[in-house]
N, C-alpha and C positions, 0 to 999 in steps of 0.2 A: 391534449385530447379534446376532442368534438366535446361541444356542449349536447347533453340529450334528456330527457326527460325519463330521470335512471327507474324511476317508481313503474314506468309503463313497460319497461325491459328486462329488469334486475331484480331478483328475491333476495341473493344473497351478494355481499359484496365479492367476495372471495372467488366468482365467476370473473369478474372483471383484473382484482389483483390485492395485493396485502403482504402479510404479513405471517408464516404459520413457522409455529417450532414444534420443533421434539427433542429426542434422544435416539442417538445411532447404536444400533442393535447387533453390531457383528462386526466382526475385523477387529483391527488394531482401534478403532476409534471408537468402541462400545463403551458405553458410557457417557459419552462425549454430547452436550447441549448445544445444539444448531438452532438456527432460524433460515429462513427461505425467506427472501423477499422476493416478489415479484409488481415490476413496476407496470403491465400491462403493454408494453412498447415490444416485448421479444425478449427486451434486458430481463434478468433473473441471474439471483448469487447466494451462495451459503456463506450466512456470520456463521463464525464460531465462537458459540458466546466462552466456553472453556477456557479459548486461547484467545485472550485479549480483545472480544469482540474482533479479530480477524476476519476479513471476506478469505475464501477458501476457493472453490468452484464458482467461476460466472460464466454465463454464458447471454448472446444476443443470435433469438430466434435459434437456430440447428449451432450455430460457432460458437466455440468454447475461445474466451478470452485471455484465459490463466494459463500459467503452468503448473504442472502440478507435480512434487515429487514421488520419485516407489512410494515413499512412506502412505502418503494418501494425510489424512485429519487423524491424528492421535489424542491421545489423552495431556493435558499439560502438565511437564516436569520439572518444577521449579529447580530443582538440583543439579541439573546438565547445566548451568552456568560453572562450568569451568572447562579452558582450553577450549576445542573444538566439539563437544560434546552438542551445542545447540544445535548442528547439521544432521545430528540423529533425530529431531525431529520435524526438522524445518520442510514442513507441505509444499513450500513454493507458495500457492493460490494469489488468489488476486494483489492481496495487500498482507505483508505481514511487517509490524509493528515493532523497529529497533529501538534499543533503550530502557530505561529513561532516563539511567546517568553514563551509560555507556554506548557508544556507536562504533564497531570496529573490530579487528582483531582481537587476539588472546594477548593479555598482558599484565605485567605485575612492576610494581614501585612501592615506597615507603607509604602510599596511601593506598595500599589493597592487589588482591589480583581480583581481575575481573577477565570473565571469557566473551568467547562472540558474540555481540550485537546485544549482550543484556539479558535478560530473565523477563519481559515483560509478556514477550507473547507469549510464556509460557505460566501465564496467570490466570485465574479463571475472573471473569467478573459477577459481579451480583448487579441483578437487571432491577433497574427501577421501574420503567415503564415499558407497555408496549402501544404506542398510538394507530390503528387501523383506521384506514378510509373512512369515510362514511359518507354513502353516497347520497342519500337520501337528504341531507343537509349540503350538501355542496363541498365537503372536504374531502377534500382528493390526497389530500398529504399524511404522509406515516411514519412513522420513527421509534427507534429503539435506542433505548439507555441504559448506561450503568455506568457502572463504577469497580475499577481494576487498582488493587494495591499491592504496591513495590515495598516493601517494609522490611528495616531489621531492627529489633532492641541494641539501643545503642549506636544506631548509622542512620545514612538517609530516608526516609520515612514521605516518598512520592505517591500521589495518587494521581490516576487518569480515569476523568468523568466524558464519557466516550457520549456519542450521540449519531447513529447512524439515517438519516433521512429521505426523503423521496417522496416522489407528485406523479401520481396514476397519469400515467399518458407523457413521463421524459423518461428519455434512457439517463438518467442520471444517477448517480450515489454522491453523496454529500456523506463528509464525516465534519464532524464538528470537535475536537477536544480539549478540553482543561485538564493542562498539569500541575497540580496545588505539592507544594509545601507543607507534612502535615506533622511535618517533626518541629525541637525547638531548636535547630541549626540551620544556618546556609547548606546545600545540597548542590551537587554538582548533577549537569542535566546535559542529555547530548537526546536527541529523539528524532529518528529518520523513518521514510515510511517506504516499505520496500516493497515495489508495484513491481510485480512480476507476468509477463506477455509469453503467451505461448502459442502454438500451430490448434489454426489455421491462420488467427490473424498473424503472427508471426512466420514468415516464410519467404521462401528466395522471392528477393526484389521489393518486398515488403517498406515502405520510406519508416524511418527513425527520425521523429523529430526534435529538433530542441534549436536552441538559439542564444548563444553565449559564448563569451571566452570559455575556453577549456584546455586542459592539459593532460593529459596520461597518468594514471596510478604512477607511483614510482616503482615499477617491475619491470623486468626485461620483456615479460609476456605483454603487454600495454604498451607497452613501448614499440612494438613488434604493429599493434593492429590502429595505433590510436596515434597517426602522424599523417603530416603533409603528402599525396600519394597514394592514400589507401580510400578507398570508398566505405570508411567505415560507417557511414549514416543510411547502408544498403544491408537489410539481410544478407546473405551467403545462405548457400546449401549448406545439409551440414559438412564440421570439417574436425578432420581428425584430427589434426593437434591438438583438438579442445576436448578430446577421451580424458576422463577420470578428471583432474585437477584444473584442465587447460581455461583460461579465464582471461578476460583482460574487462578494464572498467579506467572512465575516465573521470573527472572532477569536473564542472562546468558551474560557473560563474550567470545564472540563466537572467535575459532581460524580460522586464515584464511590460506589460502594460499600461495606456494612460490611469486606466482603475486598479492599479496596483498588484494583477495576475501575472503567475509566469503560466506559460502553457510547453506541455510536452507532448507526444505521445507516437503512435504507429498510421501508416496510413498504406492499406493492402487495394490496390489498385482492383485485380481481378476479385477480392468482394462487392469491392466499391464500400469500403467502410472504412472510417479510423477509427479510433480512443483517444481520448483527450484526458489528459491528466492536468489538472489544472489547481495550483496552489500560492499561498500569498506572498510574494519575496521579502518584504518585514519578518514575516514569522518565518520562514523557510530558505535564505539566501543562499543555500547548494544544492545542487542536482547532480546525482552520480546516473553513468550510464552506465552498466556491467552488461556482457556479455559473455554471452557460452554456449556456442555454437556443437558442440557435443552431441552426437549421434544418441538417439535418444531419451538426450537430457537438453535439448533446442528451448533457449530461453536469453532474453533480453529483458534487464530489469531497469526501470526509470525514476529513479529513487530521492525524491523529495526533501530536504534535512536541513535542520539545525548548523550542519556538519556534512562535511564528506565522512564515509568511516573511517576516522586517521585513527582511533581511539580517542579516549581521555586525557592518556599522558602525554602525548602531541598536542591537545588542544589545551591543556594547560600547559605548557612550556611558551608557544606561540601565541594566550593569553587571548583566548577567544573561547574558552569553556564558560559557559553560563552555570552562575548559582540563584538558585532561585532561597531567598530568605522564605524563614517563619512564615506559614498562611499568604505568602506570594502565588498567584499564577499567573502561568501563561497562556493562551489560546491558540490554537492552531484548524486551520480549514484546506482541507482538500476537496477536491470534486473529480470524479471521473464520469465522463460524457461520451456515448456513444454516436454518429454522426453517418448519417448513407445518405443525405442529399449533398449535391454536386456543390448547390454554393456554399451552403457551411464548409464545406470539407476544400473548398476551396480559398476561404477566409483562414481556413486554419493551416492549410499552408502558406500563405504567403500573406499573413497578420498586418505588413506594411504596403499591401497592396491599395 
């Protein structure tokens, strides 16, 4: 953002951009504690502070970037952790939060059943700060925290210290978070973060980017879209095989960069825009690509992880499940970056240019 002399232009910041919350008044998500951030660039998104600090709705200028499911933002159900139960309330929205000790299907062994993808976004957090602009000083940068707990008496006992951030004048989101150990045992950890792209940036011809070895879910449906032959790194229209269950999602091994980034994301030609999903391969060494190309359920999710979602009882057998001891943590950083000039968007596709 332009440097300007904000005292001769500006009374309140909030004309420029910030930070506002409330509570949603109606629908299935009354009740429900949001925040708006708006970074002044067009970017603007709704956390849900309820559900794990979640981004839900974003949008850049008129384009919505998310998908979003019927359900819409609900109330969070800590108890739908079992089987398939989490899909009753899963929003889609920008980013929802898998984990913390499970990534994956429904499943059961001598150490627990656990359902899809964990009980995490369905937690509420308690907000420590809210930091707004201030323009009048020269701080441009804003952020939201809290703190979200996974807890059982008697089991694992995880916390996630969320930190959501951003600078007046970049289409940027930064998530920042620590997952502490707050029990007196090892703790088993899987944590993926599941960025979900929807229309308009999503749509026929739309480029799908990533860059890495990768291989197919092991399903006959993946198997079907995700081989030598197929242009699966191209939107499709939509397509009816993918009504009700139809799905396919690959595993991908993503390379990073000399500064230790991997980069992902969409690039829709006739906007002239992409999204940039960009995370650290240290903390994050897989990236799923799922797709479901479903007649108005059109969504491509680009998903960041610890883990592919094999579950836990695959990643313990094959001895890559992370436990985090007593007061251990770990950190993890994502960004997602908005981008409509020709040469950025042009370094982001072709990073070895």
């Amino acid at each position: 953002m332009a440097t300007h002399s904000w005292q001769s232009y500006v009374s309140n910041p909030a004309q420029v951009g910030g930070i506002e919350t409330s509570v949603l008044d109606n629908g299935p998500g009354r009740g429900v504690r949001i925040a708006w951030v708006n970074t002044g660039t067009g970017l603007r998104y709704k956390v849900v502070l309820d559900r794990a600090m979640d981004v839900a709705d974003a949008f850049y200028n008129q384009h919505s970037l998310a998908w979003l499911s019927h359900s819409g933002v609900t109330p969070p159900e800590p108890f739908t952790e079992e089987r398939l139960n989490w899909l009753r309330t899963f929003n889609g929205g920008l980013i929802t939060t898998c984990g913390l000790t499970h990534v994956g299907g429904p499943e059961k062994d001598e150490f627990g059943a656990r359902g899809l993808h964990g009980s995490i976004s369905n937690l509420p957090a308690e907000i420590e700060s809210i930091i707004q602009p201030d323009l009048a000083k020269g701080q441009l940068t804003m952020s939201l925290t809290g703190r979200i707990r996974e807890t059982t008496v008697f089991g694992p006992s995880l916390e996630l210290k969320r930190t959501i951030s951003g600078t007046l004048g970049e289409a940027v989101i930064r998530i920042r978070d620590e997952v502490t150990n707050r029990g007196n045992a090892p703790a088993p950890h899987m944590l993926l973060y599941h960025v979900n792209f929807g229309w308009p940036l999503a749509d026929k011809d739309t480029q799908i980017v990533w860059h890495g070895e990768w291989a197919p879910r092991e399903d006959g449906f993946s198997h079907r879209y995700f081989r030598e032959g197929v242009d699966f790194r191209t939107c499709p229209a939509p397509l009816d095989e993918h009504s009700g269950p139809g799905e396919a999602a690959a595993f991908i091994r993503p390379e990073k960069n000399a500064a230790g980034w991997s980069e992902t994301g969409l690039y829709n030609q006739r906007l002239g825009m992409a999204a940039i999903v960009r995370f650290r391969k240290e903390q994050l060494p897989w990236l799923t690509n799922w797709q479901h190309w479903g007649r108005g359920e059109y969504v491509t999710g680009l998903e960041p992880g610890t883990h592919g979602p094999i579950g836990q009882a695959a990643a313990r057998r094959e001895g890559t499940l992370i436990f985090l001891e007593p007061c251990e943590t770990r950190e993890y950083d994502l960004e997602i970056e908005v981008l409509t000039d020709s040469e950025s968007i042009h370094q982001f596709l072709n990073p070895s240019a």
